[in-house]
PLY file of the C-alpha trace (Angstrom):
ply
format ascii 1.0
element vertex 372
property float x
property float y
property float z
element edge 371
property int vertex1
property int vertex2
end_header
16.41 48.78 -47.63
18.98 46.04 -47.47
21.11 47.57 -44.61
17.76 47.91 -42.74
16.90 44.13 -43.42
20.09 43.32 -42.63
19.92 45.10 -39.29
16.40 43.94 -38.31
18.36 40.29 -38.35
21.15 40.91 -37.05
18.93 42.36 -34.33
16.36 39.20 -33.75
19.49 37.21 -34.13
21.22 38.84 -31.24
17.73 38.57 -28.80
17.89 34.10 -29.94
21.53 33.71 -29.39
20.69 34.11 -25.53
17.85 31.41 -25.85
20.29 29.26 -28.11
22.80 29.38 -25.56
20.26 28.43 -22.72
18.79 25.31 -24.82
21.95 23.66 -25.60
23.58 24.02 -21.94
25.33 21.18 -21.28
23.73 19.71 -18.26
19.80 20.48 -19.78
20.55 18.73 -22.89
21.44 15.47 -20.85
18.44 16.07 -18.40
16.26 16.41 -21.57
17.63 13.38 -23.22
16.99 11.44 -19.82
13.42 12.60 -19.88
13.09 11.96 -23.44
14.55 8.84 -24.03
11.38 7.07 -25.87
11.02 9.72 -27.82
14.45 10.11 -29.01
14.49 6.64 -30.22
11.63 6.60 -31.91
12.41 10.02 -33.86
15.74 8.06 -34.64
13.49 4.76 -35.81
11.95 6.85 -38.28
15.33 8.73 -39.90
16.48 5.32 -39.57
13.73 4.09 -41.71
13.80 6.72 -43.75
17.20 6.24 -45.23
16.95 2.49 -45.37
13.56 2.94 -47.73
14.98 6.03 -49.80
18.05 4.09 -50.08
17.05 1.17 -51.53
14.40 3.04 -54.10
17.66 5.55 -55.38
20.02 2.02 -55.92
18.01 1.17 -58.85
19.47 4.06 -60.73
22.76 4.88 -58.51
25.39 2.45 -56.64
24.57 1.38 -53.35
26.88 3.72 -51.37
26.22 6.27 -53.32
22.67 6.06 -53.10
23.64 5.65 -48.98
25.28 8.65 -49.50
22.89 10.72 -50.99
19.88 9.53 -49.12
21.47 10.47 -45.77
22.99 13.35 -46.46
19.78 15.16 -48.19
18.44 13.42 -44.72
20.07 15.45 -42.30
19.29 18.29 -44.05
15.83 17.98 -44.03
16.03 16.69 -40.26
17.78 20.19 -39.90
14.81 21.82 -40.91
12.04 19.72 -39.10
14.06 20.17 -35.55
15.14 23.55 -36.42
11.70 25.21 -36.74
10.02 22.92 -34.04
12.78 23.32 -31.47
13.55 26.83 -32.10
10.73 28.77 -34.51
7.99 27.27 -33.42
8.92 27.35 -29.17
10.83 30.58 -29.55
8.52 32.81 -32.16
5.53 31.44 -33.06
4.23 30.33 -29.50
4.80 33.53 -28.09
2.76 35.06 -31.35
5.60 36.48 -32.92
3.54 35.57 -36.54
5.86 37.87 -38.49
9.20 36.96 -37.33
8.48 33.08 -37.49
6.91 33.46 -41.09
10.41 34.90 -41.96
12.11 32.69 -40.83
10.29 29.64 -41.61
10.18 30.89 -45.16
14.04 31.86 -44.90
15.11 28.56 -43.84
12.61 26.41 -46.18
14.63 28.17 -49.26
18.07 28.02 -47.55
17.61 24.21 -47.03
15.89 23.57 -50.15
19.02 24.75 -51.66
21.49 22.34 -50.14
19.34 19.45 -50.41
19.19 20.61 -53.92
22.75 21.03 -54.35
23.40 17.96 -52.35
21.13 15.62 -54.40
21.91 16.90 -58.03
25.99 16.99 -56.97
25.28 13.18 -57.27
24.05 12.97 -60.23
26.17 11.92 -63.56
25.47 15.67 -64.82
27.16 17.09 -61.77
24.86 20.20 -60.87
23.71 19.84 -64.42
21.11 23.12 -64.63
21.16 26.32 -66.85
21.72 29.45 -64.95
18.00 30.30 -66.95
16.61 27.52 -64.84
17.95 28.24 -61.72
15.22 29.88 -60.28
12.58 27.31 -61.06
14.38 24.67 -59.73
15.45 26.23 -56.21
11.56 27.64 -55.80
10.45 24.00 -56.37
12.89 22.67 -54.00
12.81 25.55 -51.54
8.81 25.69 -51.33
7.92 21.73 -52.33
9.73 19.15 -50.25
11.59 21.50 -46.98
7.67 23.50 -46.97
6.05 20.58 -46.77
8.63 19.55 -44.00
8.65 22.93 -42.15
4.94 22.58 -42.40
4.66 19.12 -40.66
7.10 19.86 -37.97
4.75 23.24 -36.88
1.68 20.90 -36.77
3.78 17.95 -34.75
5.13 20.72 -32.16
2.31 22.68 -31.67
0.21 19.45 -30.91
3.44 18.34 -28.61
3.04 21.70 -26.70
-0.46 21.84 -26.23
-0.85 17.95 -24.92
2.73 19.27 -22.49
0.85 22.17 -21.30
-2.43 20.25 -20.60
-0.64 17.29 -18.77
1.26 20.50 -16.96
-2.41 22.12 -16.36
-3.30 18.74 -15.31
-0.62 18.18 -12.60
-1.45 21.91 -11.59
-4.92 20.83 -10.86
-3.96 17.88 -8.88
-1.35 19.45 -6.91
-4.21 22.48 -5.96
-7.24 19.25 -5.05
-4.67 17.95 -2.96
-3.17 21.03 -0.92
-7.19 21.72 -0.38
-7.77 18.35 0.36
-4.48 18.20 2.93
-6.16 22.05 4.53
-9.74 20.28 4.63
-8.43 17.08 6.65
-6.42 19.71 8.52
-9.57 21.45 9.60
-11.62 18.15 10.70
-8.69 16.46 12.83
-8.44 19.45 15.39
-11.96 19.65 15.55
-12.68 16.43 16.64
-10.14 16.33 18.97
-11.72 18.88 20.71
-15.10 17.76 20.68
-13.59 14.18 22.35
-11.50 16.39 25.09
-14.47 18.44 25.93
-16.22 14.90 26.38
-13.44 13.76 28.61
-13.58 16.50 30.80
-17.19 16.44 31.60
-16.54 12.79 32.36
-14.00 14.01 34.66
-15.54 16.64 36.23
-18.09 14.05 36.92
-16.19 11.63 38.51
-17.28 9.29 36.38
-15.60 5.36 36.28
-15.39 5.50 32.69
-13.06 8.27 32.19
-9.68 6.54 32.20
-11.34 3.55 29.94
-12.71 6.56 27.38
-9.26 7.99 27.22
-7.60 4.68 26.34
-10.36 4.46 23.54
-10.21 7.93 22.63
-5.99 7.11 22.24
-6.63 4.35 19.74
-9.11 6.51 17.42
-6.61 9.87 17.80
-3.93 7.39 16.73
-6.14 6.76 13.18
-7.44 10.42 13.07
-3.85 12.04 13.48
-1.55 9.44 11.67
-4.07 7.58 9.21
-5.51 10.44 8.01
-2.29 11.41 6.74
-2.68 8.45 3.79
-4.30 9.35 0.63
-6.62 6.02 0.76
-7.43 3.12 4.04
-8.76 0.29 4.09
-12.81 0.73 4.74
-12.57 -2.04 7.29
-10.57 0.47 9.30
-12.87 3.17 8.81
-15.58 1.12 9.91
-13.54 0.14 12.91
-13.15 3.27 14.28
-16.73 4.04 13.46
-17.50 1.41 16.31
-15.12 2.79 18.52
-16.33 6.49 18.44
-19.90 4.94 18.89
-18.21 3.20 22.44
-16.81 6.77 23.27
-20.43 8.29 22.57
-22.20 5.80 24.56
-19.35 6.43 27.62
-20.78 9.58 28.33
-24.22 9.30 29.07
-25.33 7.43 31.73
-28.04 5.83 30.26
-27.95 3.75 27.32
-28.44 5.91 24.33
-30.55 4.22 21.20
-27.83 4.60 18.43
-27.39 0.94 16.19
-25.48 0.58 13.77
-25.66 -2.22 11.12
-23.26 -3.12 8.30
-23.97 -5.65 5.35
-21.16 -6.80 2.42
-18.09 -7.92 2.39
-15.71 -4.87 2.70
-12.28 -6.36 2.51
-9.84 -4.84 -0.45
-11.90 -1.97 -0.67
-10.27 1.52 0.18
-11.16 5.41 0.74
-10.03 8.44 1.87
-10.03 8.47 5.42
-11.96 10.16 7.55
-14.92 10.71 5.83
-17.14 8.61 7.28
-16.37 9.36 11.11
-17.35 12.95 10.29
-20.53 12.24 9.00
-21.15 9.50 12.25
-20.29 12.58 14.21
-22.50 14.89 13.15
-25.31 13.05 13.14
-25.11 12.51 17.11
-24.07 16.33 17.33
-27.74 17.07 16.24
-29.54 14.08 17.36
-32.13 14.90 20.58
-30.85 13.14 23.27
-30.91 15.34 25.77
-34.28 16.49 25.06
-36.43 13.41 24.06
-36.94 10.16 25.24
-37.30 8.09 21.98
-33.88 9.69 20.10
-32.58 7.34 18.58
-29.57 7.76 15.80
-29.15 4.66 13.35
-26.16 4.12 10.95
-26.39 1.89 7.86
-23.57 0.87 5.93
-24.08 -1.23 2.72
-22.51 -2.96 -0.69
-23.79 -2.89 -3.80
-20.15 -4.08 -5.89
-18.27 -1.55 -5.48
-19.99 0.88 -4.59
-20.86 1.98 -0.70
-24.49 2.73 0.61
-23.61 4.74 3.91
-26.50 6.46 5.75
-27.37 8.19 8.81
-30.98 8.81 9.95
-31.54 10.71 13.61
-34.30 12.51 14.76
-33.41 15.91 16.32
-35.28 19.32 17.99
-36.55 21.71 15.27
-35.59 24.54 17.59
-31.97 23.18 17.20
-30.20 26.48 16.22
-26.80 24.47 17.58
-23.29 25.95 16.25
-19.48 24.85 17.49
-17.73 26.74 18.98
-14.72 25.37 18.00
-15.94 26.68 14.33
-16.96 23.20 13.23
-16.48 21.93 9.39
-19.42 19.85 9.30
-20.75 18.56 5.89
-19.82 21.12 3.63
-16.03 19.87 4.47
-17.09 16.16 3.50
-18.54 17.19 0.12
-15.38 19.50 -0.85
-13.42 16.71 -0.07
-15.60 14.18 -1.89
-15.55 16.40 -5.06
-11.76 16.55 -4.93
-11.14 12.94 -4.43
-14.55 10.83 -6.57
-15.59 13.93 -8.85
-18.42 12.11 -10.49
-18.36 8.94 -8.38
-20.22 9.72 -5.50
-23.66 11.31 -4.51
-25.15 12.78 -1.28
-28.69 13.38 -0.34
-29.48 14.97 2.80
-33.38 15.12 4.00
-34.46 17.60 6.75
-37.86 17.12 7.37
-40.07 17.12 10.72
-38.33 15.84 13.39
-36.12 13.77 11.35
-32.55 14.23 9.66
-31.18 11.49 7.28
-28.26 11.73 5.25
-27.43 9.14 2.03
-24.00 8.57 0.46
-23.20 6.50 -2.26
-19.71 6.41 -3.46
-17.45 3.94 -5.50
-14.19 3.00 -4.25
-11.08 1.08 -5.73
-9.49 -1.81 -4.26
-5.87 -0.98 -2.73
0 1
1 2
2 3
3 4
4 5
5 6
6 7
7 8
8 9
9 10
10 11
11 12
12 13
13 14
14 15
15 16
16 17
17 18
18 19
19 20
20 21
21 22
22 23
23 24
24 25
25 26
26 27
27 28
28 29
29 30
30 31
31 32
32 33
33 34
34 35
35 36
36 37
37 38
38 39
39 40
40 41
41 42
42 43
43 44
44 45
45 46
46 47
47 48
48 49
49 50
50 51
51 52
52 53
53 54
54 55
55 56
56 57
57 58
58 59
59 60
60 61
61 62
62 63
63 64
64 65
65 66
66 67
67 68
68 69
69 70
70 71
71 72
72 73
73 74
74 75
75 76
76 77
77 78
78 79
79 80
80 81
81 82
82 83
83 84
84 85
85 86
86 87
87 88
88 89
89 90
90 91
91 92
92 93
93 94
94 95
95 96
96 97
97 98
98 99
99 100
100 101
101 102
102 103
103 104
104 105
105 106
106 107
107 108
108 109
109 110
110 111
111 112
112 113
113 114
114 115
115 116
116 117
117 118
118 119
119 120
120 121
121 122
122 123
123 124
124 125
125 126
126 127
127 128
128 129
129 130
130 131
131 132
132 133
133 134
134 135
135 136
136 137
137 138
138 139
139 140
140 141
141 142
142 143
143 144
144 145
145 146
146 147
147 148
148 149
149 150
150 151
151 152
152 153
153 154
154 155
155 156
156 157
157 158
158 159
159 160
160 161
161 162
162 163
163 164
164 165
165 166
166 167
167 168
168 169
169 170
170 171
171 172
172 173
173 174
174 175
175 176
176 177
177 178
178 179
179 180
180 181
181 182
182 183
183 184
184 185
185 186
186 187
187 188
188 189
189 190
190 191
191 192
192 193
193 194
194 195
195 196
196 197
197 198
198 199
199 200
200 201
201 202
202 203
203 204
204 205
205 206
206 207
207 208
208 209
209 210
210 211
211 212
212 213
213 214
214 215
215 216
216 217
217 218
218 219
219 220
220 221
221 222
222 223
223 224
224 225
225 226
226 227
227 228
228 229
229 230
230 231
231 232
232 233
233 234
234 235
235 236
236 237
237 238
238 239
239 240
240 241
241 242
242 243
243 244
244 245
245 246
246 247
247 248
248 249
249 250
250 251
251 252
252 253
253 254
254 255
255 256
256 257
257 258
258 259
259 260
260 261
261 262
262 263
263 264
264 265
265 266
266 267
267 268
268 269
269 270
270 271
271 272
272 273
273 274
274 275
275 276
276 277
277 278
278 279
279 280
280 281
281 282
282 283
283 284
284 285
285 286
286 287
287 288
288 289
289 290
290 291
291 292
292 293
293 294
294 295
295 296
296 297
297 298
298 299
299 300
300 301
301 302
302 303
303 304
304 305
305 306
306 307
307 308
308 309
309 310
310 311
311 312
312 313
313 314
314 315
315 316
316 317
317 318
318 319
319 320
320 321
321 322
322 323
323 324
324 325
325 326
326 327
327 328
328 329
329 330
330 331
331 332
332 333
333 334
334 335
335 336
336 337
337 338
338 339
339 340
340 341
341 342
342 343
343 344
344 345
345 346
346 347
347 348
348 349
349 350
350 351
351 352
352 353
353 354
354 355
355 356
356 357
357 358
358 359
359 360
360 361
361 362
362 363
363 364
364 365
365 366
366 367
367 368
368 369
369 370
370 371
């Protein structure tokens, strides 16, 4: 039975030393110690403040370096044991749900410690080791299962909590990384499409003849500048955004030749606030894309932008044909795009409302933006 124990450890031994070998390479443990540096010294405050307070409490009845002596050596032993099974046990057995193995060894090194803290602490004493052989085992199974349990014990609790609050910041940083891949593949899918949509504009206007072509393509420059390089940015100023609003409006206008009813009005004071750009201009855009003009006299498309602290009021209201079955060709993104993206970037901090009712389509967005 004992040459089969003795096997089973040599065995589980053998499959660590690999890990061992791993944890303490050079280079990782100065990596780890960069990365851990506040940690580090406060784990070394509190050993620190442990020997200074056990210290002083074991002078009354032993000289002061003696009681130094004692104090800190019994210290690193029980140190031993708290890093030992958090860094090792708990990481290398007991997270991978190894129960057995880790109860072994956690049980294994609470006696084995308790023993040289024992040994340690008593070899101070004016006795020397000062026990009967008879008492022997009492004493070790207080020591091994009192003080190093309760130590063992407390350094499974602390790690498990420290891996769980490492693998939700690591879950965390997963999730962000994913909103913004999808957010950088959603902006990805809006900039070509409104390029597009402006050079098919451009080359009716030139098939046309018309006088306004070369002054649409200098506007349509300005506004691919902000769509191509500004939408790159995770957050613009909204004065921007509400810039290039106007500007698209100019490049709408250029291509009819009568004056189209489109207003738009803005209210607040927008300065310092920021948002993810190119939501807005989307929105703008669809709303002509399905507004009547070509089919009714009194189309009109109106744009309201608003400030209530921090938060924007941004709607759209245009009427539109109900036999409008209209799709792009170009596979348009439309608003489903502008709410993915919203959900990735405000979560809970912005609504939208669309109404499609009669002959009239209106579209409300609040959101709440941060100052850059």
């Amino acid at each position: 039975m004992i040459g089969y124990f003795a096997q089973y450890v040599e065995k589980v031994l053998s499959s660590l030393m690999p890990m061992l070998i791993l944890r303490f390479n050079r280079n990782k443990i100065f990596d780890w110690m960069k990365n851990n540096m506040f940690n580090i010294i406060l784990h070394s405050g509190f050993w620190a403040l442990y020997v200074l307070l056990f210290t002083m409490l074991t002078a009354n009845f032993l000289p002061l370096g003696t009681a130094f002596s004692r104090v800190f050596l019994s210290g690193l032993v029980l140190a031993f044991a708290f890093y030992f099974n958090a860094l090792l046990l708990v990481n290398i057995l007991l997270e991978k749900k190894r129960w057995a193995l880790f109860f072994l060894f956690a049980i294994l090194l609470a006696f084995v410690t308790g023993m040289v803290r024992f040994l340690i602490i008593n070899s101070y004493d004016n006795n020397s080791i000062g026990f009967a052989f008879s008492e022997t085992p009492k004493i070790l199974l207080n020591s091994s299962f009192g003080v190093q349990s309760v130590i063992i014990f407390i350094s499974t609790f602390y790690q498990l909590i420290l891996n769980r609050i490492r693998k939700e910041r690591l879950r965390q940083e997963l999730v962000n990384r994913q909103n913004e891949a999808e957010i950088k593949f959603l902006k990805a899918q809006i900039n070509p499409h409104f390029l597009f949509n402006m050079l098919n504009n451009i080359y009716a206007l030139s098939v046309t003849g018309s006088a306004n072509t070369s002054q649409m393509i200098l506007k349509l420059s300005e506004l691919l500048r902000y769509v191509i390089y500004g939408g790159r940015e995770k957050k613009l100023a909204l004065e921007r955004e509400i810039e290039h609003i106007d500007i698209f409006i100019e490049l709408f206008q250029m291509k009819s030749e009568n004056l189209l009813n489109i207003t738009f009005e803005k209210s607040g004071n927008f300065a310092g606030l920021v948002i993810e750009p190119m939501i807005l201009i989307p929105i703008v855009e669809n709303c002509f894309k399905h507004t009547d003009f070509d089919t009714n006299e009194n189309a009109f498309a109106k744009i309201i932008i608003g400030l209530k602290g921090q938060e924007v009021l941004f709607t759209t209201i245009n009427t539109k044909n109900n036999n409008d079955n209209q799709k792009d060709e170009t596979g348009g993104v439309g608003l489903e795009n502008i709410r993915k993206r919203l959900e990735l970037t405000y979560k809970d901090k912005f609504n939208m409302e669309i109404k499609n009712e009669g002959n009239y389509f209106e579209l409300k967005l609040k959101v709440t933006l941060g100052h850059g």
